[in-house]
N, CA, C and O atoms as a GROMACS GRO file, in nm:
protein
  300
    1UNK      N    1  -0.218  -1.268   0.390
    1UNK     CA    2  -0.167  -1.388   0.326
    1UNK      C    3  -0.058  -1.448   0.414
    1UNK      O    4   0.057  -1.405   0.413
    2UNK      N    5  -0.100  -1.554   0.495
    2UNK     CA    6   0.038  -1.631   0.566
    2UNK      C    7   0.088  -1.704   0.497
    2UNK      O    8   0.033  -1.750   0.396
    3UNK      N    9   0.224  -1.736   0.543
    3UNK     CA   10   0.309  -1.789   0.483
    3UNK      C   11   0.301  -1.916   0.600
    3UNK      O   12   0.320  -1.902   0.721
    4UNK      N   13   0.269  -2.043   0.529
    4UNK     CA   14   0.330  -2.142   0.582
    4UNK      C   15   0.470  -2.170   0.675
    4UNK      O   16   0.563  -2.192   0.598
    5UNK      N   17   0.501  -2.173   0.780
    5UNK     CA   18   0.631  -2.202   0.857
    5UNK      C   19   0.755  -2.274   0.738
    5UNK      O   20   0.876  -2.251   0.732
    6UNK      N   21   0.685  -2.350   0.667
    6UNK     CA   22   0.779  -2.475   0.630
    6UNK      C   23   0.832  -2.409   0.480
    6UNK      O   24   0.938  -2.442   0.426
    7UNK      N   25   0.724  -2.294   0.418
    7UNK     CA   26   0.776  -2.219   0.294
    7UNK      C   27   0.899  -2.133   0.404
    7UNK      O   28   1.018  -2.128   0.371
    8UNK      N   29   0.869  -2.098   0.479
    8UNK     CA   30   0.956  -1.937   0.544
    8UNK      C   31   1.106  -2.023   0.572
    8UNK      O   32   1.211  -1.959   0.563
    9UNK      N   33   1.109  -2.139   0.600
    9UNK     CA   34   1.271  -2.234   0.616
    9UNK      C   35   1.303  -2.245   0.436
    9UNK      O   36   1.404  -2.211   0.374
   10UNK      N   37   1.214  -2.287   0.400
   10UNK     CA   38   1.262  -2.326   0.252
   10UNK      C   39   1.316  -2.220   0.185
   10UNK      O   40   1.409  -2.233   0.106
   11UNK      N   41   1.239  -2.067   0.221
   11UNK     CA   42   1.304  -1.912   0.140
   11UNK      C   43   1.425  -1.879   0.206
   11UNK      O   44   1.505  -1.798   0.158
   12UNK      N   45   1.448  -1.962   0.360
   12UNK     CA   46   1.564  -1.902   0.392
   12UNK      C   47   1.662  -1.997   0.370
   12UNK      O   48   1.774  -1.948   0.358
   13UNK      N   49   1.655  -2.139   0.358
   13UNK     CA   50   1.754  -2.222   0.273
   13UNK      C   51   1.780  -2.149   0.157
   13UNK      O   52   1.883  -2.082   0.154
   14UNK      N   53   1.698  -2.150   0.051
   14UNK     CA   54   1.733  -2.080  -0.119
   14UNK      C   55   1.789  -1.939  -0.107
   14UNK      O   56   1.790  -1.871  -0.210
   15UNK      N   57   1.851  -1.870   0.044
   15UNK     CA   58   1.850  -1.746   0.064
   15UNK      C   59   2.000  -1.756   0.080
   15UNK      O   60   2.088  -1.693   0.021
   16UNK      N   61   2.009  -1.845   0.170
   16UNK     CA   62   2.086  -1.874   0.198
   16UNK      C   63   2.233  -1.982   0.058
   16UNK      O   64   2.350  -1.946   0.044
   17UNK      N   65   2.169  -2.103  -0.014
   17UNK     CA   66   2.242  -2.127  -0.107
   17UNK      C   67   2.245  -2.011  -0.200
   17UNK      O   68   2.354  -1.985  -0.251
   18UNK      N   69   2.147  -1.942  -0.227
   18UNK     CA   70   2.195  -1.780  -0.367
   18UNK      C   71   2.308  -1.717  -0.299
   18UNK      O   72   2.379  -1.642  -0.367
   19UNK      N   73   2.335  -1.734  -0.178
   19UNK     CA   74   2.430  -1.651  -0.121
   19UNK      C   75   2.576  -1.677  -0.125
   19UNK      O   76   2.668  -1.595  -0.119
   20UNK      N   77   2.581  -1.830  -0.138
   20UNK     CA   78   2.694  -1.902  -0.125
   20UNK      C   79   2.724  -1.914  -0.294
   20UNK      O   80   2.839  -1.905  -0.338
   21UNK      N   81   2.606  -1.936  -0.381
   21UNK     CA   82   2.646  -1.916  -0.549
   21UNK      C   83   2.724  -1.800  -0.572
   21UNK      O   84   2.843  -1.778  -0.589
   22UNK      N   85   2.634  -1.742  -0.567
   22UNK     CA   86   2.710  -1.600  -0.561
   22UNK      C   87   2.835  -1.564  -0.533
   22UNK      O   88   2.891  -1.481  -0.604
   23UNK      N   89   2.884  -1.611  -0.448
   23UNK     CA   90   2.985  -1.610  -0.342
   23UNK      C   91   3.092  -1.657  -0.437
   23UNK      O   92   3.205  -1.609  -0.445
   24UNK      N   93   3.037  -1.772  -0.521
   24UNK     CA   94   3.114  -1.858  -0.578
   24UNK      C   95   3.148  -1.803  -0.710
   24UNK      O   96   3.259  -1.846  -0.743
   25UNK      N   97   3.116  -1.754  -0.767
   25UNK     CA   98   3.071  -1.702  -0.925
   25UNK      C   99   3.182  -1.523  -0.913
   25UNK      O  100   3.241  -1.458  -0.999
   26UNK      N  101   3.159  -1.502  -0.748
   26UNK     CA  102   3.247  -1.324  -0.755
   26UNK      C  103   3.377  -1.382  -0.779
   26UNK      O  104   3.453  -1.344  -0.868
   27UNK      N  105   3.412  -1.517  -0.662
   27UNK     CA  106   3.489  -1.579  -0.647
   27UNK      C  107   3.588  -1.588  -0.849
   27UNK      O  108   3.677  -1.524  -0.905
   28UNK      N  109   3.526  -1.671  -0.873
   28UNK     CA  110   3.551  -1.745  -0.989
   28UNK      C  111   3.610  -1.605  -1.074
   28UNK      O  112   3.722  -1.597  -1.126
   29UNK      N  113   3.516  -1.507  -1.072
   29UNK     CA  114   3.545  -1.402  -1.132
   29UNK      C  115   3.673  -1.291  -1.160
   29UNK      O  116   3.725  -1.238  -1.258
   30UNK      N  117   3.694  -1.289  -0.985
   30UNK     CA  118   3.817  -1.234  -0.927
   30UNK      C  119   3.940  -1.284  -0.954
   30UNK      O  120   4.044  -1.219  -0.964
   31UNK      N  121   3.920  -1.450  -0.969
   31UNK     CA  122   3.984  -1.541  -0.933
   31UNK      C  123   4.101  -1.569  -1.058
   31UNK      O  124   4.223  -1.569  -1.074
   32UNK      N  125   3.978  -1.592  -1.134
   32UNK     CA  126   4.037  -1.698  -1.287
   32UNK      C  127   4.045  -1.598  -1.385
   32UNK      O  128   3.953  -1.516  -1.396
   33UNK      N  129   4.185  -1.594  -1.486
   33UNK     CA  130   4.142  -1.515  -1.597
   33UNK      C  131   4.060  -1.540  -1.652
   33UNK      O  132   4.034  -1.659  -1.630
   34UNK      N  133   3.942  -1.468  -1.769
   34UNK     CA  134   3.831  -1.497  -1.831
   34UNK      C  135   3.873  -1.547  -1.927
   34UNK      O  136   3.934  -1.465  -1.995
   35UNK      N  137   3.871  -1.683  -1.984
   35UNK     CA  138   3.891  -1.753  -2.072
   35UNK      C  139   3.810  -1.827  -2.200
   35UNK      O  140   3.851  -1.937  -2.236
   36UNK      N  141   3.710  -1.774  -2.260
   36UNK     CA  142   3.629  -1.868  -2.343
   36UNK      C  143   3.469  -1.811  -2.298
   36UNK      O  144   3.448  -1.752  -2.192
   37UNK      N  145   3.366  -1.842  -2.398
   37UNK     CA  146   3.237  -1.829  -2.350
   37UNK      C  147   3.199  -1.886  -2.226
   37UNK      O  148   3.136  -1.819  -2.145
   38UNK      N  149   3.246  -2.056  -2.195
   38UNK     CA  150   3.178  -2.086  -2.101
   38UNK      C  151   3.177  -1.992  -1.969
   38UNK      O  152   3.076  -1.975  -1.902
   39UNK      N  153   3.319  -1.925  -1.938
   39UNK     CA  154   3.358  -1.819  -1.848
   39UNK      C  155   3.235  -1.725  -1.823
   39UNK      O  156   3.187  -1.723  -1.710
   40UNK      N  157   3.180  -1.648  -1.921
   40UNK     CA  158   3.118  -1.574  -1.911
   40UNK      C  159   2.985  -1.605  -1.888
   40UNK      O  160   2.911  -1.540  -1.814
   41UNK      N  161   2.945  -1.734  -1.970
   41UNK     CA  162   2.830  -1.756  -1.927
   41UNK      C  163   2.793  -1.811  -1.796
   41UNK      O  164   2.677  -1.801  -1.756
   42UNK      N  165   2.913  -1.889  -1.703
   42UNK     CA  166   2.916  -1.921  -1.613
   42UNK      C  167   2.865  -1.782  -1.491
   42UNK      O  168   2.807  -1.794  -1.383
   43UNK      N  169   2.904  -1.678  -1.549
   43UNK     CA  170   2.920  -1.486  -1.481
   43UNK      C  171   2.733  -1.530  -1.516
   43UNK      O  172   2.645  -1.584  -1.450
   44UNK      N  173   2.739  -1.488  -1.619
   44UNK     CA  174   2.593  -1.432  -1.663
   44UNK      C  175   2.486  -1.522  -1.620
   44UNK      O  176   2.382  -1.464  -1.588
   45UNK      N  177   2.487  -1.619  -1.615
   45UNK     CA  178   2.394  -1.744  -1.565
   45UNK      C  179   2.333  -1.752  -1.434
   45UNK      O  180   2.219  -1.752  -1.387
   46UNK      N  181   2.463  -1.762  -1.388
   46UNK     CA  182   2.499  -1.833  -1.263
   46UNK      C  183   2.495  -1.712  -1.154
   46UNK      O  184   2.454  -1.741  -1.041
   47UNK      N  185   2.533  -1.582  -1.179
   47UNK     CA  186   2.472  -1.454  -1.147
   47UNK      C  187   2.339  -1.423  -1.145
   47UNK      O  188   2.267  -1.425  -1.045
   48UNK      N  189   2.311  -1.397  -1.240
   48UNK     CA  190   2.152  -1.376  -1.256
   48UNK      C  191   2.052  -1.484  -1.215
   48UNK      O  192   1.930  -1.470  -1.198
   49UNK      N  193   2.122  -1.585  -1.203
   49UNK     CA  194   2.028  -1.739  -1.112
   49UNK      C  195   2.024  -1.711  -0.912
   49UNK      O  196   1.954  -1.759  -0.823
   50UNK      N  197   2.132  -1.615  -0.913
   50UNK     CA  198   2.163  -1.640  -0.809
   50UNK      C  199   2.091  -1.495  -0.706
   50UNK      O  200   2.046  -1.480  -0.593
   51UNK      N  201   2.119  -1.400  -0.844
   51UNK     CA  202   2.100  -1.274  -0.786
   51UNK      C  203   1.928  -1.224  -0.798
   51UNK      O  204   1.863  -1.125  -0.764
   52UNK      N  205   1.895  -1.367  -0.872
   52UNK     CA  206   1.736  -1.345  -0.885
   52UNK      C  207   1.685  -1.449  -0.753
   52UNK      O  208   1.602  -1.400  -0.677
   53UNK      N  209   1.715  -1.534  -0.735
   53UNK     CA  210   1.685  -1.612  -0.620
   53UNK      C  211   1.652  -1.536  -0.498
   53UNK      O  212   1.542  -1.527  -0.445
   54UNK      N  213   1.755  -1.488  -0.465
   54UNK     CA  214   1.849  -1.388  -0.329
   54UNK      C  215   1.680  -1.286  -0.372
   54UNK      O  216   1.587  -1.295  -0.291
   55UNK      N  217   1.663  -1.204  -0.490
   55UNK     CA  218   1.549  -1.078  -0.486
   55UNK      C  219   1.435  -1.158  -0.434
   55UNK      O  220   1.402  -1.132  -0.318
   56UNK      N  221   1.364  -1.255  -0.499
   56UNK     CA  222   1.285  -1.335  -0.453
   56UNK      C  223   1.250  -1.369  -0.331
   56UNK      O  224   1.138  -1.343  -0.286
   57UNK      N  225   1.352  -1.440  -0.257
   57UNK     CA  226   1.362  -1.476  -0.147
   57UNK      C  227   1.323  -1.406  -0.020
   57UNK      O  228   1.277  -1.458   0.081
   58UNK      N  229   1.355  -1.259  -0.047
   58UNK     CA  230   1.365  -1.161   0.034
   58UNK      C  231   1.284  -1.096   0.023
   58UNK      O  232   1.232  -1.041   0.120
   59UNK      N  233   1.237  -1.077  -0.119
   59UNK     CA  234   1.089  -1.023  -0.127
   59UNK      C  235   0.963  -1.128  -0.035
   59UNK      O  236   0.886  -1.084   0.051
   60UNK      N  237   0.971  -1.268  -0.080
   60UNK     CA  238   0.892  -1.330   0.028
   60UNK      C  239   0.893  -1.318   0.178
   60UNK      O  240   0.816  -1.273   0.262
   61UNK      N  241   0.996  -1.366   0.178
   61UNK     CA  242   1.054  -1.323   0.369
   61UNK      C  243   0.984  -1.198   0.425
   61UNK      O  244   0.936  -1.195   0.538
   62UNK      N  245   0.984  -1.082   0.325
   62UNK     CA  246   0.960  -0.966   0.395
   62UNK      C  247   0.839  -0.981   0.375
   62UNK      O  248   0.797  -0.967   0.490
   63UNK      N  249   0.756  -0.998   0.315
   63UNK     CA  250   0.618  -1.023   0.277
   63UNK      C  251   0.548  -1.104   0.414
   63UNK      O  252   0.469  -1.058   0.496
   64UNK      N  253   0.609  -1.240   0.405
   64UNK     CA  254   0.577  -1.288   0.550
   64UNK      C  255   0.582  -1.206   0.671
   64UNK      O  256   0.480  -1.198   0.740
   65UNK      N  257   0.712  -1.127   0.713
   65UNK     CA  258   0.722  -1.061   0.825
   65UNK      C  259   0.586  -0.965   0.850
   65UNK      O  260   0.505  -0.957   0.942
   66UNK      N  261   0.602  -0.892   0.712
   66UNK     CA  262   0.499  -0.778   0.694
   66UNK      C  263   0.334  -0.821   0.731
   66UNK      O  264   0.242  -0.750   0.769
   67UNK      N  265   0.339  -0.934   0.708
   67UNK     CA  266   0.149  -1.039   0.729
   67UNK      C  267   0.164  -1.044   0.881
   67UNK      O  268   0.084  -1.021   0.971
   68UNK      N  269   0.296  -1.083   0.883
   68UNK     CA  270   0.215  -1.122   1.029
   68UNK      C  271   0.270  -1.027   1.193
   68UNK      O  272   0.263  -1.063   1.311
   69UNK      N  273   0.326  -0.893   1.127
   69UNK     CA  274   0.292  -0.823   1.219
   69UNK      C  275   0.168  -0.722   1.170
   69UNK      O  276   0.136  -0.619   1.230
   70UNK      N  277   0.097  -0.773   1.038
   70UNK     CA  278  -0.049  -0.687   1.020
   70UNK      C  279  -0.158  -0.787   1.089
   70UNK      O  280  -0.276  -0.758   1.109
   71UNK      N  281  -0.104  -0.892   1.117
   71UNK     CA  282  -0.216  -1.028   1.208
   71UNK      C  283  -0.177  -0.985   1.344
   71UNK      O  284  -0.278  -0.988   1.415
   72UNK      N  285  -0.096  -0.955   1.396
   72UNK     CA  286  -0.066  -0.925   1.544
   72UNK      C  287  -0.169  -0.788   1.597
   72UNK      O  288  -0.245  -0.779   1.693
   73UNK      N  289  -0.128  -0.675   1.471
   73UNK     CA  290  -0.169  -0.560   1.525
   73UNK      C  291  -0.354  -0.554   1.509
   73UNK      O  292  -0.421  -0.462   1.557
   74UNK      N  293  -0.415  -0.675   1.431
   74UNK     CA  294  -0.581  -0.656   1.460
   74UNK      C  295  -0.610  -0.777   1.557
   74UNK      O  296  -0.559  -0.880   1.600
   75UNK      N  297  -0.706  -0.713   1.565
   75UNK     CA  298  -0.783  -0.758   1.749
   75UNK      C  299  -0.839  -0.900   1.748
   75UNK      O  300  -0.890  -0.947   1.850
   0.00000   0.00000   0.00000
């Protein structure tokens, strides 16, 4: 199963923004006392949006890598 060139930039853009959410959300976390639901749901959301992206992403990526050194190694 190949992966299109133009999907493999697009998983590493969305790999890349889950990384920077994330980033943002530990941030926020560390940062701000927890104040009110939105706080948390901002954690729980915005985490799990981010930290599911990032699994995804990487699961594809590796998937691609994995195709196409199984296309290299037949004749």
């Amino acid at each position: 199963m190949a992966q299109n060139p133009t999907d493999l930039g697009e998983y590493k853009l969305r790999l890349v923004i889950a990384c920077l959410i994330l980033a943002g959300v530990i941030y926020a976390f560390l940062r701000h006392t927890p104040s009110g639901p939105a706080f948390f749901e901002i954690i729980i959301f915005g985490g799990t949006f981010a930290v599911g992206t990032i699994v995804h992403s990487i699961i594809k990526l590796r998937q691609a890598h994995l195709s196409r050194q199984s296309d290299a190694d037949q004749p």
